[in-house]
N, C-alpha and C positions, 0 to 999 in steps of 0.2 A: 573433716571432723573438727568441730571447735574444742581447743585447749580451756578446762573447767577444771578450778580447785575449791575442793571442800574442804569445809572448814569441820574441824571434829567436834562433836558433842563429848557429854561425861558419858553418855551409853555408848556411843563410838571406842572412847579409852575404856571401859568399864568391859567391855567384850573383846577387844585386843590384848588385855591385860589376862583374861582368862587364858585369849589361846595360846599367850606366851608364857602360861602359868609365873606369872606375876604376884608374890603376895600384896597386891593392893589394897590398902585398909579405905583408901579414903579420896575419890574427884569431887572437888569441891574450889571456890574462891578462899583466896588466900585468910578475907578476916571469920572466917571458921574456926581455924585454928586456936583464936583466942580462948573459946569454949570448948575446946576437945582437950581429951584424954591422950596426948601421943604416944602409941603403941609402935613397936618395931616393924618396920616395915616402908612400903612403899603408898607414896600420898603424889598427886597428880594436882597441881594446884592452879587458877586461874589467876592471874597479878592485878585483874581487876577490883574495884567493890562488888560486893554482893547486889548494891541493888542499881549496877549499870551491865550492858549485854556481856563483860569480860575484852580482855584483851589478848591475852597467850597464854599459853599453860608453860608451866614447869614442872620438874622434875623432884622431889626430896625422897631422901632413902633414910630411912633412921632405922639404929642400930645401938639398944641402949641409951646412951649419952651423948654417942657418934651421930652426926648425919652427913650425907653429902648431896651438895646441891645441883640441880644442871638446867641451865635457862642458855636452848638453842636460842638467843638471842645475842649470846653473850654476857650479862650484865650479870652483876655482882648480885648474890643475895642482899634483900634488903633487911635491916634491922631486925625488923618484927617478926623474921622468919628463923 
């Protein structure tokens, strides 16, 4: 059997997120953000631009004021986030 990994879509997250009852507001590319409203909650974000295929997702959880960030890649949030 050949060893195959898939890569996730937003309806991939968007349906994991359900069965994990996740309050997820929002899978989207990172410069979305600019134009949104951010509401508490959980947001699944791509680090790519919008109008190139994406590169990884991350993580943000906002809480109020609060958020926390997680990029299994390791790296530091960036600025704009």
């Amino acid at each position: 059997m050949e060893n195959q990994t898939e890569l996730l879509s937003d309806v991939d997250i968007r349906i994991l997120a359900k069965q994990f009852h996740i309050n997820l507001i929002d899978v989207c590319f990172k410069s979305k953000l600019d134009n949104m409203k951010i509401k508490s909650g959980s947001y699944v974000l791509n680090m790519d631009r919008d109008d190139y295929q994406g590169t990884h997702w991350i993580c943000l959880y906002v809480n109020g004021k609060n958020a926390v960030y997680h990029d299994s890649f390791g790296q530091e949030a960036p600025i704009e986030i």
